[in-house]
Predicted model as a PDB file, atoms N, CA, C, CB and O in Angstrom, pLDDT in the B-factor column:
MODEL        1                                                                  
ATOM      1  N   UNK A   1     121.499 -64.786-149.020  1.00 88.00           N  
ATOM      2  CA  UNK A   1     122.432 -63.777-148.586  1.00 88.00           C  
ATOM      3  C   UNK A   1     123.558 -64.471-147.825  1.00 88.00           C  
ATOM      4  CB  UNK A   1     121.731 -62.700-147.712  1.00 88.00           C  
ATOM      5  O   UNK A   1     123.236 -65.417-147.106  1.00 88.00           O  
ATOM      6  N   UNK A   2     124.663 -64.164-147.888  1.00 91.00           N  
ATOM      7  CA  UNK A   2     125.904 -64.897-147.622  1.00 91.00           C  
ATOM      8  C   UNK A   2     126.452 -63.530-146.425  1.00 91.00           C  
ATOM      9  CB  UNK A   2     127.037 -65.272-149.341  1.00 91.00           C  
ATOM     10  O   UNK A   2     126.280 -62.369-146.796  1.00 91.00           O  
ATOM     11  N   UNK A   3     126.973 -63.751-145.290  1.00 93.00           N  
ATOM     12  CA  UNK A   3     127.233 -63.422-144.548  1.00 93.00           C  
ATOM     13  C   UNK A   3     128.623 -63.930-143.954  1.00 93.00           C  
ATOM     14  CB  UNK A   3     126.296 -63.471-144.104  1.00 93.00           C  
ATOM     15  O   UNK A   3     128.800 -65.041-143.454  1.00 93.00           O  
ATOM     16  N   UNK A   4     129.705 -62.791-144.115  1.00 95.00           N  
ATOM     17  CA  UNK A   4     131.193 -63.296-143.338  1.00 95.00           C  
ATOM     18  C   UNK A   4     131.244 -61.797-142.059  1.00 95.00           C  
ATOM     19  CB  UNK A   4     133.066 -63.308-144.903  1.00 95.00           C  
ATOM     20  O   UNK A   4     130.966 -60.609-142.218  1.00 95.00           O  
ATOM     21  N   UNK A   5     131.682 -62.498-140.955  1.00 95.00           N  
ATOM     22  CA  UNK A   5     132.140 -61.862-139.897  1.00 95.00           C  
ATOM     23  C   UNK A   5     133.619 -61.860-139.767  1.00 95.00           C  
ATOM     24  CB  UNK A   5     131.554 -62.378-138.819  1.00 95.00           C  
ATOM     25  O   UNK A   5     134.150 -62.944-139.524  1.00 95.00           O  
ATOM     26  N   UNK A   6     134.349 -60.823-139.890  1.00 96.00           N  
ATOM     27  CA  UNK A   6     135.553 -60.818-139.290  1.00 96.00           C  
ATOM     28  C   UNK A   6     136.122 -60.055-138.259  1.00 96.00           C  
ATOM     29  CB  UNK A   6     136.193 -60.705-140.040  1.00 96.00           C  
ATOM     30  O   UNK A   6     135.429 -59.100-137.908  1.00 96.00           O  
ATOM     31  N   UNK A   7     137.210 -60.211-137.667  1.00 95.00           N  
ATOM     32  CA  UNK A   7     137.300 -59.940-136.781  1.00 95.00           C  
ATOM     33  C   UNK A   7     139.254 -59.103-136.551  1.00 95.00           C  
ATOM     34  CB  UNK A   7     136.691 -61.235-136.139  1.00 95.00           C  
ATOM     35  O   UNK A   7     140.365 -59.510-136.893  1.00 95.00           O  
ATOM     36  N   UNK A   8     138.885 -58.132-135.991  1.00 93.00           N  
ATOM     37  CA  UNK A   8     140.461 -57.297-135.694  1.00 93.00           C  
ATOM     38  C   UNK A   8     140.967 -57.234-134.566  1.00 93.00           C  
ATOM     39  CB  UNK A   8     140.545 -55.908-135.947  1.00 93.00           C  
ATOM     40  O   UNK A   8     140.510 -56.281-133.936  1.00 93.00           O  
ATOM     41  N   UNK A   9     141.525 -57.676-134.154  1.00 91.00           N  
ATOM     42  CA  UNK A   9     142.255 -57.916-132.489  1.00 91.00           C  
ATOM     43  C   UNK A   9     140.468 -58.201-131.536  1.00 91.00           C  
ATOM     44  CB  UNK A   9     143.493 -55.758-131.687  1.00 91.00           C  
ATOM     45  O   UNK A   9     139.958 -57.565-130.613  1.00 91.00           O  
ATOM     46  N   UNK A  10     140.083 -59.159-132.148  1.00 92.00           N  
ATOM     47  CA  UNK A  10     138.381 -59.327-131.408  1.00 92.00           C  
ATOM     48  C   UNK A  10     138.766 -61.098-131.559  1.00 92.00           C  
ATOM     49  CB  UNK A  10     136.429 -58.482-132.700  1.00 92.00           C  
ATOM     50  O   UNK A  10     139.873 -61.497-131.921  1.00 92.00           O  
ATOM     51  N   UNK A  11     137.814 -61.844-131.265  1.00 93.00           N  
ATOM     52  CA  UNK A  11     137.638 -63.092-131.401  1.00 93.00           C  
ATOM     53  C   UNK A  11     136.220 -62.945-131.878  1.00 93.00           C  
ATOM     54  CB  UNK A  11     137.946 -63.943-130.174  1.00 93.00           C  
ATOM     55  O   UNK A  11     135.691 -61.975-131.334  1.00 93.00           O  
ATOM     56  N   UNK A  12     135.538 -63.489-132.594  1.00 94.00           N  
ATOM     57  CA  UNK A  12     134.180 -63.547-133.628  1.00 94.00           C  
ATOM     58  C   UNK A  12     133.949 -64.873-132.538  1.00 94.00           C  
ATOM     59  CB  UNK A  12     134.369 -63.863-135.847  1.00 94.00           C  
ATOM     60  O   UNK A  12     134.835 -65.682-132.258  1.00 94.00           O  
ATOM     61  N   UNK A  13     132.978 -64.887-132.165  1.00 95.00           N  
ATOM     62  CA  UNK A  13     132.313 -65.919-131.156  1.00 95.00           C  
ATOM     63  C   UNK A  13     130.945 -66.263-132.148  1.00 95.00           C  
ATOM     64  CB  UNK A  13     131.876 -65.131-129.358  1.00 95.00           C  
ATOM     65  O   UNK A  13     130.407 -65.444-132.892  1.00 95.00           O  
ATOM     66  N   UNK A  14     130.634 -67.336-132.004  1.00 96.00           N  
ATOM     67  CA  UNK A  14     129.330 -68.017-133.068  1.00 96.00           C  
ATOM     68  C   UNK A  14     128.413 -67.415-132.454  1.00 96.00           C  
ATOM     69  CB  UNK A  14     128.955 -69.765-133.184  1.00 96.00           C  
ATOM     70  O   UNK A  14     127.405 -67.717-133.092  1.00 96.00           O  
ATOM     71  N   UNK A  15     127.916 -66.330-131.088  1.00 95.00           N  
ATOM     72  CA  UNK A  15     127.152 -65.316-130.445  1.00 95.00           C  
ATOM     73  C   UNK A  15     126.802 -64.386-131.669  1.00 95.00           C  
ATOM     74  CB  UNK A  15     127.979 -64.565-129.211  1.00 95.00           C  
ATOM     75  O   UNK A  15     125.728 -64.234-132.252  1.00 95.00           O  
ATOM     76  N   UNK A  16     128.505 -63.594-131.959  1.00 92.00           N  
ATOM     77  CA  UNK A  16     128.667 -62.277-132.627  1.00 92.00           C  
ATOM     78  C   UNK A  16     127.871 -62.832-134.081  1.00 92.00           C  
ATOM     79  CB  UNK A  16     130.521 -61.676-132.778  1.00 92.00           C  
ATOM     80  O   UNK A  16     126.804 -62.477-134.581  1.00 92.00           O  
ATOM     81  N   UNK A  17     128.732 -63.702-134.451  1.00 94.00           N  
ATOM     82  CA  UNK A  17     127.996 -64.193-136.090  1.00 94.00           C  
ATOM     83  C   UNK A  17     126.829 -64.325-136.232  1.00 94.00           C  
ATOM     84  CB  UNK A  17     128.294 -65.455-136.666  1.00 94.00           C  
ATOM     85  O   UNK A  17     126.327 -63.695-137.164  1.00 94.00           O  
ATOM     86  N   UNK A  18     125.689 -65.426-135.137  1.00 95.00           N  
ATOM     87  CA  UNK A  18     124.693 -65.243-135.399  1.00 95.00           C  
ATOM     88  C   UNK A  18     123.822 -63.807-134.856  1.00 95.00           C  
ATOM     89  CB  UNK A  18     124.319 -66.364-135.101  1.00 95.00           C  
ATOM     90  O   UNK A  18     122.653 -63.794-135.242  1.00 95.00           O  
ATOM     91  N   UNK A  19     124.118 -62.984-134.276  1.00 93.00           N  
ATOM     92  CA  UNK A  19     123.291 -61.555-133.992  1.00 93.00           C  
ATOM     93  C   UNK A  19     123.736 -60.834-135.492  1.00 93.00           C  
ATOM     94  CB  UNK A  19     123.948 -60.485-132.302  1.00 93.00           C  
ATOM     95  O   UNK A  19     122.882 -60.082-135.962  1.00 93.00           O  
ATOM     96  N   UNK A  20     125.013 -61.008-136.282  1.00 92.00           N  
ATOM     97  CA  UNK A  20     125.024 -60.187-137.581  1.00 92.00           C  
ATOM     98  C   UNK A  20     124.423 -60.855-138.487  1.00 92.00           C  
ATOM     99  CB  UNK A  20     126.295 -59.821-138.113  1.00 92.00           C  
ATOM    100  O   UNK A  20     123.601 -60.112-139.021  1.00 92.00           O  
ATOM    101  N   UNK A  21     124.412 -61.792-138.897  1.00 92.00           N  
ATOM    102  CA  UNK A  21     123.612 -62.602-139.784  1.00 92.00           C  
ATOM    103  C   UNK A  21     121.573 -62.338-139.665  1.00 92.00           C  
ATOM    104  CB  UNK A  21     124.180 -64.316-139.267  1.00 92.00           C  
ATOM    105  O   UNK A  21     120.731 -62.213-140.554  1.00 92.00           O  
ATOM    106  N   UNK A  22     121.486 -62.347-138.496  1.00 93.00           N  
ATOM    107  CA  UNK A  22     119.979 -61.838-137.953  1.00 93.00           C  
ATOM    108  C   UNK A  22     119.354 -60.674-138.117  1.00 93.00           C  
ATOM    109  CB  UNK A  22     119.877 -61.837-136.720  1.00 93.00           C  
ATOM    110  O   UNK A  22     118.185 -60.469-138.443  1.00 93.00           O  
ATOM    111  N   UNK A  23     120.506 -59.666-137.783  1.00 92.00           N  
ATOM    112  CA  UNK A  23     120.291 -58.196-138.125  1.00 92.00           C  
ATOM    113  C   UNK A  23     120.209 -57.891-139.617  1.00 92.00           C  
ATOM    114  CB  UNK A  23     121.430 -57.354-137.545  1.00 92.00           C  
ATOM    115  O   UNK A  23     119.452 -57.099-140.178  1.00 92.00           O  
ATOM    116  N   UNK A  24     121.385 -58.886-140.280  1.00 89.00           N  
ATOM    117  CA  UNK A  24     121.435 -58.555-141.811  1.00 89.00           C  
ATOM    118  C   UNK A  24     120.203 -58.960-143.020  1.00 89.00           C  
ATOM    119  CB  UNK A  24     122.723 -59.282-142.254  1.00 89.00           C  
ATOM    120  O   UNK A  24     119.695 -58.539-144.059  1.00 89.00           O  
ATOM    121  N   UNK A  25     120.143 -60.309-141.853  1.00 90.00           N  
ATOM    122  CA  UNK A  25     118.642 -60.866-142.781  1.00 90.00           C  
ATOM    123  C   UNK A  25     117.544 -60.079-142.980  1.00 90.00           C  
ATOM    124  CB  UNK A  25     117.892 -62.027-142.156  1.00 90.00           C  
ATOM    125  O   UNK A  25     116.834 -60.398-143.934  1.00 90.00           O  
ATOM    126  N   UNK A  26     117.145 -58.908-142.173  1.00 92.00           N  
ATOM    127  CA  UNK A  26     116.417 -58.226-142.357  1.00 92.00           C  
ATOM    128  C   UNK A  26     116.096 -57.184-143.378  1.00 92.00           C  
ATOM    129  CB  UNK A  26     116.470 -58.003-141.596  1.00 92.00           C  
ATOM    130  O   UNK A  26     115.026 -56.626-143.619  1.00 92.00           O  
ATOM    131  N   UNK A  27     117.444 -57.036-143.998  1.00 88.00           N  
ATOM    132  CA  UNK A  27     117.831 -56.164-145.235  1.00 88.00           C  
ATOM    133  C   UNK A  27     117.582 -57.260-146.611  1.00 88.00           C  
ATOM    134  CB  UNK A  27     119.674 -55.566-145.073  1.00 88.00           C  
ATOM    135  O   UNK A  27     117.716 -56.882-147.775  1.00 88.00           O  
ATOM    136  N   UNK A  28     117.219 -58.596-146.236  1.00 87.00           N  
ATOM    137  CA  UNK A  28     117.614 -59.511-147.495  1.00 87.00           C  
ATOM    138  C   UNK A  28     115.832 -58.787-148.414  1.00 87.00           C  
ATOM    139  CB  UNK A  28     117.782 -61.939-146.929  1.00 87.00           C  
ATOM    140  O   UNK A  28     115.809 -58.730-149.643  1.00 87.00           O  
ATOM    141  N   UNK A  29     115.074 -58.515-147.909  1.00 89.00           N  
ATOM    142  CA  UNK A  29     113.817 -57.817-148.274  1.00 89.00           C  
ATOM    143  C   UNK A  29     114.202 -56.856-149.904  1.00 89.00           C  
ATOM    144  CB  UNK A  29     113.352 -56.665-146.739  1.00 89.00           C  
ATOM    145  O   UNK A  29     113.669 -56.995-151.005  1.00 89.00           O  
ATOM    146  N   UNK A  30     115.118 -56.069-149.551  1.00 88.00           N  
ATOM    147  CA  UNK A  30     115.237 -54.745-149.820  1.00 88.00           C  
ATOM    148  C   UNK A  30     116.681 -54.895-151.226  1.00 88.00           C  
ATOM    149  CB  UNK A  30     115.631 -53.783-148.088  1.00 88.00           C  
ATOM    150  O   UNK A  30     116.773 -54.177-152.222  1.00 88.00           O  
ATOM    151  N   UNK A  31     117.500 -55.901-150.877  1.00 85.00           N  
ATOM    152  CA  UNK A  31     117.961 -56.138-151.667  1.00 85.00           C  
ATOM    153  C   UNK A  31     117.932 -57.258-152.752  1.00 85.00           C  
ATOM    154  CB  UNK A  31     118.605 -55.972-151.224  1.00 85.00           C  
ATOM    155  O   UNK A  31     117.171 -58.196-152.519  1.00 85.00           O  
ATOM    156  N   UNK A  32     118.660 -57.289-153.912  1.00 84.00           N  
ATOM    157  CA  UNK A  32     118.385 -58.594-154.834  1.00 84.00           C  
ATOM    158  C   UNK A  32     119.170 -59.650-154.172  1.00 84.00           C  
ATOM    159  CB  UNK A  32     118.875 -58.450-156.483  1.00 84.00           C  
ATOM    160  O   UNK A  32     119.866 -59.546-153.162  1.00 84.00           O  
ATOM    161  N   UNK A  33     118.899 -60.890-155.055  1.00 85.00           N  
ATOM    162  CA  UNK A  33     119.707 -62.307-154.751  1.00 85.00           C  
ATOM    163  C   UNK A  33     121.108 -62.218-154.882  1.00 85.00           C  
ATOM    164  CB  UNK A  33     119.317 -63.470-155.708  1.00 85.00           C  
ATOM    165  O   UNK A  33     121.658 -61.545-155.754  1.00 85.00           O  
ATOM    166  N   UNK A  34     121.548 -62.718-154.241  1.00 86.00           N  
ATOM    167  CA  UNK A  34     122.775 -63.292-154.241  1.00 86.00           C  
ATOM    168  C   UNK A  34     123.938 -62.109-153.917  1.00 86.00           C  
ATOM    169  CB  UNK A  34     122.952 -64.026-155.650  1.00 86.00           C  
ATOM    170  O   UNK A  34     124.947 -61.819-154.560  1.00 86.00           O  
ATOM    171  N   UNK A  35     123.435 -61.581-152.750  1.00 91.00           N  
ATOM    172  CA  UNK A  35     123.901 -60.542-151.997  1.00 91.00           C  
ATOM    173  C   UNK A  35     125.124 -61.104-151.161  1.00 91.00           C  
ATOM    174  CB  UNK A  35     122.752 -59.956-151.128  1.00 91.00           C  
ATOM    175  O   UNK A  35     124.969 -62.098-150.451  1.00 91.00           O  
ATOM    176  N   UNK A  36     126.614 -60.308-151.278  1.00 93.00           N  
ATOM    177  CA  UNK A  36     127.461 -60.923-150.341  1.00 93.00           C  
ATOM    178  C   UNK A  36     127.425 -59.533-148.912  1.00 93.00           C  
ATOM    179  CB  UNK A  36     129.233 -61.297-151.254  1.00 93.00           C  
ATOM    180  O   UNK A  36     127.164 -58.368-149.209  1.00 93.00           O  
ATOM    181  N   UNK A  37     127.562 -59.724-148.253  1.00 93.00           N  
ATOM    182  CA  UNK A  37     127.813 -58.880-146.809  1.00 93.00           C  
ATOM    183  C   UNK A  37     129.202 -59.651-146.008  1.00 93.00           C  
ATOM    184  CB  UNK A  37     126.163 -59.034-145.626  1.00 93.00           C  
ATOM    185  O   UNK A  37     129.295 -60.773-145.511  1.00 93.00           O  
ATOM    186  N   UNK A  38     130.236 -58.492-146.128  1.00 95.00           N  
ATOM    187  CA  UNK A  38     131.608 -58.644-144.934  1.00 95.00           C  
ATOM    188  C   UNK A  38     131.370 -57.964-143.771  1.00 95.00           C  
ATOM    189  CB  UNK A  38     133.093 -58.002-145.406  1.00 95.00           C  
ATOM    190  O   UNK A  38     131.278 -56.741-143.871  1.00 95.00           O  
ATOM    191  N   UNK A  39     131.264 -58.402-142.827  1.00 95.00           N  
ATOM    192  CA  UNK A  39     131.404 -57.513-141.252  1.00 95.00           C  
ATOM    193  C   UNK A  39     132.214 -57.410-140.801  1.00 95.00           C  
ATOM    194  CB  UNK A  39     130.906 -57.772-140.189  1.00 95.00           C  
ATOM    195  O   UNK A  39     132.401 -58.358-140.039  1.00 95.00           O  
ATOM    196  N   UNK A  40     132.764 -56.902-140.791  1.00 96.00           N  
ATOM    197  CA  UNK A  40     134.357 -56.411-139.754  1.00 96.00           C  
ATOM    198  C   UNK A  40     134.172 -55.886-138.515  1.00 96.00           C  
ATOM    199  CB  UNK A  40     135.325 -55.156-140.375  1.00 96.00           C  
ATOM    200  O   UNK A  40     133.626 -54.786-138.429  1.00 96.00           O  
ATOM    201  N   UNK A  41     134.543 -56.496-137.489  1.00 94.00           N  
ATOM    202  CA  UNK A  41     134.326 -56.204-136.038  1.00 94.00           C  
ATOM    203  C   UNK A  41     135.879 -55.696-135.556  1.00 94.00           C  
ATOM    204  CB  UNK A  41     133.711 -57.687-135.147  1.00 94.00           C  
ATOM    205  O   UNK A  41     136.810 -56.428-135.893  1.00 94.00           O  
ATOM    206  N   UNK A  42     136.162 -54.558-134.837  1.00 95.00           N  
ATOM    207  CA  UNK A  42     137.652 -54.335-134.923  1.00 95.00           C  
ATOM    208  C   UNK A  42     137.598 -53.912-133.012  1.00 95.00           C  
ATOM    209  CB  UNK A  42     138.258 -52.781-136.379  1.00 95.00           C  
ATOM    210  O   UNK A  42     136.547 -53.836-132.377  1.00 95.00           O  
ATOM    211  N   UNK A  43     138.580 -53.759-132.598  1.00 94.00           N  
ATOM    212  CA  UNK A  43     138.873 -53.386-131.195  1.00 94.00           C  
ATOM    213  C   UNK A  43     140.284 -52.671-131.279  1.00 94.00           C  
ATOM    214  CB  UNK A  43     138.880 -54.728-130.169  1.00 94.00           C  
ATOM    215  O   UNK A  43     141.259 -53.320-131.658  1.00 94.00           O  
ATOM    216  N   UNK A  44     140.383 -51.500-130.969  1.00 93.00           N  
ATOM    217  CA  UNK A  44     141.456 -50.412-130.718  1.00 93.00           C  
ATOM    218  C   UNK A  44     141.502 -50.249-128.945  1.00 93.00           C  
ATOM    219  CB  UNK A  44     140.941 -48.780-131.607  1.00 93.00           C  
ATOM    220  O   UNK A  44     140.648 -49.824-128.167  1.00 93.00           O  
ATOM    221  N   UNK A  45     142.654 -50.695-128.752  1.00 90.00           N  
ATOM    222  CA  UNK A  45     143.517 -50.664-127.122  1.00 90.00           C  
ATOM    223  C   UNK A  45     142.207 -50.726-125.870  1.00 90.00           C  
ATOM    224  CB  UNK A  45     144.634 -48.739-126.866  1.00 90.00           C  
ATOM    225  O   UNK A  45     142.039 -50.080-124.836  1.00 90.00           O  
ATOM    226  N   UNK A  46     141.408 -51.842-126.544  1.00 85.00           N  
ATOM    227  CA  UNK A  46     140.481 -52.451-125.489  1.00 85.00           C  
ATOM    228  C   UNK A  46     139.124 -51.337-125.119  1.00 85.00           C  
ATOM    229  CB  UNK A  46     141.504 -52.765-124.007  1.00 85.00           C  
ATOM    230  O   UNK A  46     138.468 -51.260-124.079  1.00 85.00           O  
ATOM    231  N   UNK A  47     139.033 -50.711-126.120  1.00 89.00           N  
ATOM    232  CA  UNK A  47     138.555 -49.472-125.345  1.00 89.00           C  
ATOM    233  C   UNK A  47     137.447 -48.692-126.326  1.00 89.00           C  
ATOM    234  CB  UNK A  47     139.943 -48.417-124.956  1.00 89.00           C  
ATOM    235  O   UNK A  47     136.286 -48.455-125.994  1.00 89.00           O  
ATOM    236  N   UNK A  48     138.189 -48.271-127.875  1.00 93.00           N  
ATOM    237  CA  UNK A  48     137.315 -48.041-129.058  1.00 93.00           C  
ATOM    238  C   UNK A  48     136.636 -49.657-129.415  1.00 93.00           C  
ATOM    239  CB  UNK A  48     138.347 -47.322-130.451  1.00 93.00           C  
ATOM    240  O   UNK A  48     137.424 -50.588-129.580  1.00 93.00           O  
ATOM    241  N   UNK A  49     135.520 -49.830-129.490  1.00 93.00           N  
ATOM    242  CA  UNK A  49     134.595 -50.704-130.463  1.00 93.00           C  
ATOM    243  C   UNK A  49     133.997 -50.202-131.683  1.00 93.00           C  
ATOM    244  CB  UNK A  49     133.487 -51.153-129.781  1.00 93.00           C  
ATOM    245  O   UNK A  49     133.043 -49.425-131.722  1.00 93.00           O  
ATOM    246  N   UNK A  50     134.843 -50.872-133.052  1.00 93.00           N  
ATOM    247  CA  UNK A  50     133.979 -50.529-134.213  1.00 93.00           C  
ATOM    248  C   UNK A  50     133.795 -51.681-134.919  1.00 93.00           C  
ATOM    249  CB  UNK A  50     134.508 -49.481-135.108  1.00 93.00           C  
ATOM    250  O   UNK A  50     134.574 -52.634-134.916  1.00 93.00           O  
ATOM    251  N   UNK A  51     132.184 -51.555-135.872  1.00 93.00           N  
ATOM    252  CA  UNK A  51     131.462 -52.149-136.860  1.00 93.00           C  
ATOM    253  C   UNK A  51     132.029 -51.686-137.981  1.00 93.00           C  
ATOM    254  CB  UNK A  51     130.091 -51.938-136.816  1.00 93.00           C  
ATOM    255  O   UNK A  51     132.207 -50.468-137.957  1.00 93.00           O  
ATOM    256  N   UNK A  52     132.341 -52.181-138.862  1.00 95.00           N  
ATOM    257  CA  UNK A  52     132.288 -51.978-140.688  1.00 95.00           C  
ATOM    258  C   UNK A  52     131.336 -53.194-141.611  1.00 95.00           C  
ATOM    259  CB  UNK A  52     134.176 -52.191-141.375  1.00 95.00           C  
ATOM    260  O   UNK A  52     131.465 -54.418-141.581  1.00 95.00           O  
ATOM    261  N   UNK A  53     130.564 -52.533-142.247  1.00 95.00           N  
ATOM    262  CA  UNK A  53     129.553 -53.432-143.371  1.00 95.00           C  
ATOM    263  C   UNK A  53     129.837 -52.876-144.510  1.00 95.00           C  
ATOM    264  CB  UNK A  53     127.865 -53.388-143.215  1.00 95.00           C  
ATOM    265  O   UNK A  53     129.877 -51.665-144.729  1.00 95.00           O  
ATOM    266  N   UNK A  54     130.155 -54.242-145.696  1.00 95.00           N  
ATOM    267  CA  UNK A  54     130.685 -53.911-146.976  1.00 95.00           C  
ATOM    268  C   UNK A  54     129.705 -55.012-147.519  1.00 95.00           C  
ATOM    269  CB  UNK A  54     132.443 -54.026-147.258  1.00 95.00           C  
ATOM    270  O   UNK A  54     129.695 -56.234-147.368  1.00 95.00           O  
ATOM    271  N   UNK A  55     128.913 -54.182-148.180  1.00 93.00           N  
ATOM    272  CA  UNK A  55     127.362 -55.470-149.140  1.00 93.00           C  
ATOM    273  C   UNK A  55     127.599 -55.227-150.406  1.00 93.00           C  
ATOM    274  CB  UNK A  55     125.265 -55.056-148.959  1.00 93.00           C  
ATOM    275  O   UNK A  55     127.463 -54.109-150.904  1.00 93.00           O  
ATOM    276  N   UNK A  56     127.948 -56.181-150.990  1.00 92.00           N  
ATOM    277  CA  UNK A  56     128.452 -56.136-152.112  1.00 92.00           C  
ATOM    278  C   UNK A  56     127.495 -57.074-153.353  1.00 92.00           C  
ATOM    279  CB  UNK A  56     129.903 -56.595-151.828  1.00 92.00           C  
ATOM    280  O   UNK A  56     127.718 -58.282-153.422  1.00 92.00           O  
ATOM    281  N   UNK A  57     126.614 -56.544-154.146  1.00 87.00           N  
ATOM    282  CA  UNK A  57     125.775 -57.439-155.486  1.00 87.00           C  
ATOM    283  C   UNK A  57     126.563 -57.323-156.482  1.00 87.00           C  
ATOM    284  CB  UNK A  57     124.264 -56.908-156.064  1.00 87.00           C  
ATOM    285  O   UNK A  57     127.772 -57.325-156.714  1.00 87.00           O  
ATOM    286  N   UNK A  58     125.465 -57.210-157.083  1.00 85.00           N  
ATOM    287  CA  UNK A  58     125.860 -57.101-159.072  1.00 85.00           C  
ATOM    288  C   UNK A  58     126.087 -55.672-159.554  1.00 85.00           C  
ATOM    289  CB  UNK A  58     124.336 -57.661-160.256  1.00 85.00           C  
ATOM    290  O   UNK A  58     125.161 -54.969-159.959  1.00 85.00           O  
ATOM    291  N   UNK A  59     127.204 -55.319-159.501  1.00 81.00           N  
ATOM    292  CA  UNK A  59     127.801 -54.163-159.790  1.00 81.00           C  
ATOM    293  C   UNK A  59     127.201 -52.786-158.778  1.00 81.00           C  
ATOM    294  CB  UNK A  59     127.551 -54.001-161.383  1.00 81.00           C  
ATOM    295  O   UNK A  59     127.097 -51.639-159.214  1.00 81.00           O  
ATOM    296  N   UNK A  60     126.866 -53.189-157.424  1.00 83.00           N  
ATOM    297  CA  UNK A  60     126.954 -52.372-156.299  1.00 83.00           C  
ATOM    298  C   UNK A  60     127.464 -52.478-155.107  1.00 83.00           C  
ATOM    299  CB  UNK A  60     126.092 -52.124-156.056  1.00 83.00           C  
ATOM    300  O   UNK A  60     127.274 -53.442-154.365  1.00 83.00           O  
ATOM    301  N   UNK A  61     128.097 -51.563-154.861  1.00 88.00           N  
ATOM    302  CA  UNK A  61     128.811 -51.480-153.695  1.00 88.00           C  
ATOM    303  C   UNK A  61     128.433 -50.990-152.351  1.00 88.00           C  
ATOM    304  CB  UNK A  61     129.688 -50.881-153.981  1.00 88.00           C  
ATOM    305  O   UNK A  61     128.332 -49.772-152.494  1.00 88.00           O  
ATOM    306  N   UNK A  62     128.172 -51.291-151.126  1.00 88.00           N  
ATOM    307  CA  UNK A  62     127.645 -50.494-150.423  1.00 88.00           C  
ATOM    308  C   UNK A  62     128.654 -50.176-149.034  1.00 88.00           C  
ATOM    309  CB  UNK A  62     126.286 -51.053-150.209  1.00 88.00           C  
ATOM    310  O   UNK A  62     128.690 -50.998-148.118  1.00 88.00           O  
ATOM    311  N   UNK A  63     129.229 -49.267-148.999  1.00 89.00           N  
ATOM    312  CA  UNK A  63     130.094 -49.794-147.490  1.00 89.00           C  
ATOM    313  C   UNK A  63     129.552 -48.620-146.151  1.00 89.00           C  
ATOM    314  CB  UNK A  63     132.320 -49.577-147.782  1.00 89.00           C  
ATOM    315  O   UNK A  63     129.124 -47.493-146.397  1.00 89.00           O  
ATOM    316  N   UNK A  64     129.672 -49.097-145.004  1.00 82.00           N  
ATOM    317  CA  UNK A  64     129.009 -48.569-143.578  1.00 82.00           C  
ATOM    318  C   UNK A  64     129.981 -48.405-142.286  1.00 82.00           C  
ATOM    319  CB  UNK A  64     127.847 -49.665-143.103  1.00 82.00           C  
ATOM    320  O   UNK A  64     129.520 -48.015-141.213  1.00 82.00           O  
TER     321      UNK A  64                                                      
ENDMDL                                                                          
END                                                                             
């Protein structure tokens, strides 16, 4: 399972990456091989915190 963190007015700290990568591994069970996962970590005027997950296989899409 391949795992990218990004980041929107945030800084992605190797903290943030490895707690999403950890959390995600837990799903590697449930899905097939060669699973990609994007995380998008975003920050709105210091104040809203949001997650987005986009898991993407072999002709499925999953977004969160």
């Amino acid at each position: 399972m391949q795992v990218t963190v990004l980041g929107r007015h945030i800084e992605v700290t190797d903290s943030l990456k490895q707690y999403a990568t950890e959390k995600f591994a837990r799903l590697e069970k449930y899905l097939p091989k060669g699973v990609q996962v994007v995380v998008t970590l975003a920050v709105v005027k210091k104040v809203h915190h949001f997650a987005e997950a986009v898991i993407k296989s072999n002709g499925l899409l999953m977004q969160a």
